[in-house]
N, C-alpha and C positions, 0 to 999 in steps of 0.2 A: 402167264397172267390169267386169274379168271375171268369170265365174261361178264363184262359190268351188270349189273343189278340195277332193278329200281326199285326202292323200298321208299315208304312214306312212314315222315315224322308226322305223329298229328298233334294239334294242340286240345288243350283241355278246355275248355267251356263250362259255360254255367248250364249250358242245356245240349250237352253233348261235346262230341270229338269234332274237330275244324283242321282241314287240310289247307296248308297254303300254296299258292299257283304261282311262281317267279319267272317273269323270262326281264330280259337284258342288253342293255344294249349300250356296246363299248365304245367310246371315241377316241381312236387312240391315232397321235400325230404322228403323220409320216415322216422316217429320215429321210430326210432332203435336206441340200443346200438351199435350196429356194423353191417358192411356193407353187400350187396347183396351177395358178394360171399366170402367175409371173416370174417377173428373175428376183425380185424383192428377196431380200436375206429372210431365214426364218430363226438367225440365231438368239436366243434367249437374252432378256434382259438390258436392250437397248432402250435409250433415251425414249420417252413417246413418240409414237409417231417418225421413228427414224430411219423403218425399216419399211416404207411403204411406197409401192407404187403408183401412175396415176391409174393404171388396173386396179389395183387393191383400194382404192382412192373413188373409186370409180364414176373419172370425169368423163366430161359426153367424149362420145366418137372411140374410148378405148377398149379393143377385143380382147376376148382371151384364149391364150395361145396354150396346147395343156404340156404339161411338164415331163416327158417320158420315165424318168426317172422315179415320180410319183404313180404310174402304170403298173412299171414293173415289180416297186414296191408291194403294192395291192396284191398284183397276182402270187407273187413268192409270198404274202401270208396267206391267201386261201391256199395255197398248196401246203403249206402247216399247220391249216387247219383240217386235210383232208375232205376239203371242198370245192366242189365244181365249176371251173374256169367257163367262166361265157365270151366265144373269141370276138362277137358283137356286144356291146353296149352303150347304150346313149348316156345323155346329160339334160337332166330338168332342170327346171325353176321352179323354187318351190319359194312361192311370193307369201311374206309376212314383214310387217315394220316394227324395226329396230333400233334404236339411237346410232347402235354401234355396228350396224348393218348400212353400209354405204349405198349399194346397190337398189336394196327395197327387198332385194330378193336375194336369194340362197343359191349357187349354182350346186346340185346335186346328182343323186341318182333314183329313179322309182321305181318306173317297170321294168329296165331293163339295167339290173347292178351289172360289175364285171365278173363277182362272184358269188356262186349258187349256195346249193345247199352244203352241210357237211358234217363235222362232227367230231367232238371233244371225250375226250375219255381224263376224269380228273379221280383221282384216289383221297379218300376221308380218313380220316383217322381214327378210325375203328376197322381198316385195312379194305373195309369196302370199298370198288369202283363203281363209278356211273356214268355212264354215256349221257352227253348232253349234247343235243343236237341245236346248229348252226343255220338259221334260216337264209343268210347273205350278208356280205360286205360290199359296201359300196362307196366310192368316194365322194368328198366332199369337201367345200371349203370353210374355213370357220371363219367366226364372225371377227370384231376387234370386241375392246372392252371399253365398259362405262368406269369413271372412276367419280363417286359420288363424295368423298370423302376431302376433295382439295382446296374446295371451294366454299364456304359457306351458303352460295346464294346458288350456284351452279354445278351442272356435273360436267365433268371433260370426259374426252374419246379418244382414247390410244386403238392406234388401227395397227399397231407392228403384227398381231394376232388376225389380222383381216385378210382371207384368203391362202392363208397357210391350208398345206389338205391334211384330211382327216380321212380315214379309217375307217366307219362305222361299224361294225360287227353287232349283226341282232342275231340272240338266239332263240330259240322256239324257247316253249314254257313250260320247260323239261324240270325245272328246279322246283323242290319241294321241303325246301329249311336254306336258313342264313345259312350254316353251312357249307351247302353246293353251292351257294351264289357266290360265296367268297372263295371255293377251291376251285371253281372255274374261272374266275374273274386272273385270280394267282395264274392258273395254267395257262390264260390265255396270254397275259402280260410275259410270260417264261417263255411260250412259242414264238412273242414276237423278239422279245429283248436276245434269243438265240440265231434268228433270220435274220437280225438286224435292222429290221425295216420300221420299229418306233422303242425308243430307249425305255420307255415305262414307267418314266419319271414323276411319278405322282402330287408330288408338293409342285412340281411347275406347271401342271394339269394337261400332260404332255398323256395321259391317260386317264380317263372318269370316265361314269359309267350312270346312265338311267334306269332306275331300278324299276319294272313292271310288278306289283306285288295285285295280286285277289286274295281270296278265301273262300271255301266251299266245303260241305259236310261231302265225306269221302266215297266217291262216285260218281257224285249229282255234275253237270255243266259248272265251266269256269264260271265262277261270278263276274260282280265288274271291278276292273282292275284301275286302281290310282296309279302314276307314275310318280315319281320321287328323281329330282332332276340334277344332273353332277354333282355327284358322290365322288368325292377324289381319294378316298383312303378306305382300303378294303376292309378294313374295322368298323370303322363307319357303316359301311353298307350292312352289314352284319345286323350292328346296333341298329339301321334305318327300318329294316325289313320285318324286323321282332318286332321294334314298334308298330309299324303301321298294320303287320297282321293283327296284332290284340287292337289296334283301335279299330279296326272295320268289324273283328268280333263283339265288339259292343257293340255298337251300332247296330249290327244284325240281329244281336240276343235280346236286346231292347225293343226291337220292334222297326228299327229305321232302315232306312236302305242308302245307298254307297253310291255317294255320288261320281263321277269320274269328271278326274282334275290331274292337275301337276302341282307337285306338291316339292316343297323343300324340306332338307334334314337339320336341322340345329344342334350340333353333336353337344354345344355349352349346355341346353335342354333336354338334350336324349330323347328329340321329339320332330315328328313333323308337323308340317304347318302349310294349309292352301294358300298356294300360288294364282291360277288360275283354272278356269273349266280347262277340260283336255282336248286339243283341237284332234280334229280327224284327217286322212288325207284332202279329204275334199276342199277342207278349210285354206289347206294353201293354195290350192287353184293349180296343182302343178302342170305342165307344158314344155314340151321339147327347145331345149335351148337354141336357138336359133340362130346363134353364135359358133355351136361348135358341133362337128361335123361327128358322126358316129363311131364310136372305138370300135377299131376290127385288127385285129390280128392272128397271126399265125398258129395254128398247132405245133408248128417247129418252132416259134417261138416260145412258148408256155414251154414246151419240151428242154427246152435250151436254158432257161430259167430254173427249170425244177433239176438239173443234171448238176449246178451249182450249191444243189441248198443242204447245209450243213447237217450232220447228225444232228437229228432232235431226240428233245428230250425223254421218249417214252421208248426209241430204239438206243439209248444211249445207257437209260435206266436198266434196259431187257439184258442188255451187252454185260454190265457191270457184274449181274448177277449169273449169269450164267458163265462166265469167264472166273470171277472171283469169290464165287457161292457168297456174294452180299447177300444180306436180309432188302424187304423191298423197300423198309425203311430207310436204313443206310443209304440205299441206290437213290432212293426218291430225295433224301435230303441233299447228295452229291449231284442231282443234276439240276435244284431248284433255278440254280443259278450258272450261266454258262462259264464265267470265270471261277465259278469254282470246281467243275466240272474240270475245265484244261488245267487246273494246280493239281487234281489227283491224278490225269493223265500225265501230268508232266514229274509228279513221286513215282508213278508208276515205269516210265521209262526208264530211271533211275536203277530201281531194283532190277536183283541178277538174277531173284527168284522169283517171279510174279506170281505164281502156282502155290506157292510158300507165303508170302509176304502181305499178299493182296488184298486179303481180310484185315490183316494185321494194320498194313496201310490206312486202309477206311477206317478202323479206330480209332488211329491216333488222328489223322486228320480232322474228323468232325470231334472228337471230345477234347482232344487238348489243343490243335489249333483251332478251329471254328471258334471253342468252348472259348477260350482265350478273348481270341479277336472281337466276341458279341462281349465280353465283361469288359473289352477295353472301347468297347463302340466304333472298332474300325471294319472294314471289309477285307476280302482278301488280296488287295491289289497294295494295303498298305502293310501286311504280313513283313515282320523283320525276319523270319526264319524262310528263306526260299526253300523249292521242292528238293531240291538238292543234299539242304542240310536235312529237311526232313526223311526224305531216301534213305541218308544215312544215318539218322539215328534208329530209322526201323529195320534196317538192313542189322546193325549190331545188335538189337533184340533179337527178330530173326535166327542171326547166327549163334547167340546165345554167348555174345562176348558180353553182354551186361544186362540186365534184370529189369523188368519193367519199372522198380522204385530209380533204380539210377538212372532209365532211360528219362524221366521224369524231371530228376536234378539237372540231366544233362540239355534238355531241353529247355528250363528255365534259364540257364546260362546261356545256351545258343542266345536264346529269346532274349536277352538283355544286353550282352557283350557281342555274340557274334561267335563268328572263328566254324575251323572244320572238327565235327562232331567228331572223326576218328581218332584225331592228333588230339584233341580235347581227352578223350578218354585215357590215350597214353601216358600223357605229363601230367593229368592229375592222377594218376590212379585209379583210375573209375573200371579196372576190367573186373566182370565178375569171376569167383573162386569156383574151378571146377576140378580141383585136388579132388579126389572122393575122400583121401589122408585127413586134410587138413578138417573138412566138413565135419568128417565124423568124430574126431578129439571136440569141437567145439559142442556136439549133439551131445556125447558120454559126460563131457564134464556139466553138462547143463542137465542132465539125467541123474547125476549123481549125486548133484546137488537138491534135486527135487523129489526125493521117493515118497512124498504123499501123492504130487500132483502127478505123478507115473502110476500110480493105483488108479487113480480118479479116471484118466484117461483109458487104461484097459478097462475098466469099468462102464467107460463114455465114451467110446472113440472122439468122435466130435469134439472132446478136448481138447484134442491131438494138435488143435490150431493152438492153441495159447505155447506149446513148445518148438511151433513152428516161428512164431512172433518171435520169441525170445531168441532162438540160433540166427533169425535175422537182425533183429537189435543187436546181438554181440558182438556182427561181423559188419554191420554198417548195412547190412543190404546185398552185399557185394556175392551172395552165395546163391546159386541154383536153385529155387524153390522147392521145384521139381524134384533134385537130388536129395534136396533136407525132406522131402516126403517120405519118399523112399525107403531113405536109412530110420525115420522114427517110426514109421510100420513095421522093419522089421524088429527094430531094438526093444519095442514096445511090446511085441507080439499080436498087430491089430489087423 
């Protein structure tokens, strides 16, 4: 791989070029069975309020007790994110009032997260990489929620969402276009949905993200930056961050200056819109939790942790391609996603030639099943063709018992009926014709039949395809491509 790059997009102005400054910062929920400081269920979608403790509730006299399992979560994503485990860290209060904040306060992290710095390397689509660096993750519990909408005269407070933990992940202000904010945001939600430690389930807001946006002519110090507040759909953020740069470049090209605020996106609008001034750390007052005693553990531990954690995806990507000469596309689309990842591992185990097949594999894979499964709006877990049958439809091209147009037919049948692709090929007749006999009578009489378009082609080579067409039209498909080349190069004299 090459060594990421930073290159800057600049935007166009009325009175020059404007660079944009993005950093980030993700909340993404930890898998757990139950929450940061109780045993309270975190599972989605119960009744109001039915998932809540009197911790989470937070009536007098009740502590909170922290969750281990939430611990080690955190630390096996800084260790995916290639960032620095702190084997001490505390727990503030970070006091601000909230309807849906039982407490008054926020149990969090400030000075001292559990984990440091670190750093992302995400790929654009223009093949360039950029390192985006990671300033800390730290835990946290989340609030519950206001429901404004049930009551005419009132709002109600579902707390099931009250003290579950969260994630934070803030990156430095490494981003310079929608772009990297959305392939980093991608890569980071891919390193955790592979550690398993937060599903990344965006419409249940199981992952959103703060977007930090400025603007500054290319050089000069960061401007001042607005913040743009839970963004749950990385398109969105995309569309949030275009916005708000062209509207602080007015602002600026005009003569005004950028106030700093929290701001929300309206995607119905394609616009942002002030929330509130943007508070500082000072504004919450933070202070060492006086509840809960300071996280310390082991470097055997962290060790013990990381000796479990699964091939990720940028040494799974390296693997692919150096083992199956993938392109870094191919590799980068096979491991966006970890279940799709173990479907090409598991075609792969399948074949007898990996060496032979491998590439061939990743083909069919991403164009005819992905291609498939995104036209039919499913994922790969609801795939009718297991790895199995896909192994052996690739394994018969491979061996060159049938042609990439039949292996096509034969796959639409898998894909709807079912059954084993070999015995499928048997009883219907689907083997392809490698008589060299039979090939060539069907190439002479298709030649014999045509002595303009046999001029035209010694004339045009490049012709040479329209009697390649036609010997396969004649024969259903069913003949060697490769072979029918062959013999009309020599027949032809080309």
């Amino acid at each position: 791989m090459n060594a990421p790059v930073k290159t800057s997009k600049l935007i166009k102005g009325e009175t020059g070029d404007w660079e944009m400054v993005i950093g980030l910062e993700i909340h993404a929920q930890v898998t757990s069975k139950s929450k940061l400081f109780s045993g309270a269920s975190t599972e989605f979608g119960g009744a109001p309020n039915d998932h809540v403790s009197l911790v989470d509730a937070a009536m007098p006299g009740m502590l909170p007790v922290i969750n281990e399992e939430c611990v080690s979560q955190a630390i096996r994503s800084g260790l995916g994110l290639n960032a620095q485990i702190n084997l001490k860290s505390t727990f503030d209060r970070k006091n601000y009032f909230y309807p849906d904040l039982p407490q008054g306060y926020q149990i969090s992290q400030y000075k001292s997260p559990i984990v440091g710095e670190g750093q992302v390397t995400v790929e654009l689509g223009d093949g360039r990489s950029v390192a985006i660096g990671i300033e800390r993750l730290h835990l946290e519990q989340d609030a519950g929620k206001s429901l404004h909408d049930q009551h005419p005269s009132m709002s109600f407070v579902d707390l099931n969402r009250s003290g579950v933990a969260l994630m934070e992940i803030v990156s430095k202000p490494d981003m310079r276009s929608a772009e990297e904010a959305q392939a980093y945001v991608a890569k980071v939600r891919t390193i955790l949905r592979y550690l398993g430690t937060c599903d990344g389930d965006m419409e249940k807001g199981n992952l959103r993200a703060d977007l930090n946006v400025s603007v500054r002519r290319p050089g000069a110090p960061f401007g001042t930056r607005c913040e743009i507040k839970n963004v749950n759909s990385i398109r969105f953020m995309g569309q949030a961050i275009d916005y708000e740069a062209r509207r602080q470049i007015e602002i600026l090209e005009d003569g005004g200056v950028i106030d700093q605020e929290t701001r929300l996106y309206d995607p119905n609008k394609g616009e942002t819109r002030s929330m509130r001034s943007k508070e500082e750390a000072h504004d919450y007052r933070y202070f060492p939790d006086p509840d809960l005693l300071p996280l310390e553990f082991t470097q055997a531990y962290v060790d013990g942790l990381k000796a479990k954690l699964p091939e990720l995806p940028d040494a799974k990507r390296a693997r692919f391609m150096a083992d199956f000469g993938l392109t870094p596309y191919d590799a980068s689309v096979l491991v966006t996603e970890r279940e799709s990842a173990d479907f090409f591992e598991a075609v792969l185990g399948q074949l007898a030639d990996k060496a032979r097949d491998g590439k061939l594999a990743a083909n069919w894979v991403i164009n005819e099943l992905f291609g498939r499964l995104n036209k039919e709006g499913q994922d790969i877990s609801a795939s009718p063709v297991s790895a199995e049958q896909m192994a052996a439809i690739i394994s018969l091209i491979g061996e060159g018992t049938i042609s990439g147009k039949i292996a096509k037919d034969l796959f639409e049948i898998v894909w709807t009926k079912g059954g084993d692709p070999r015995a499928l090929v048997e009883t219907l007749g689907m083997k392809q014709v490698t008589d060299l006999g039979a090939i060539e009578k069907v190439v002479d009489d298709i030649i014999a039949a045509n002595p303009d378009k046999v001029e035209q082609a010694r004339a045009k080579p490049q012709l040479m395809g329209w009697f390649v067409g036609q010997v396969m039209k004649s024969t259903g498909g069913k003949v060697n491509p490769q072979a029918v080349n062959d013999l009309l190069k020599a027949k032809l004299g080309i």
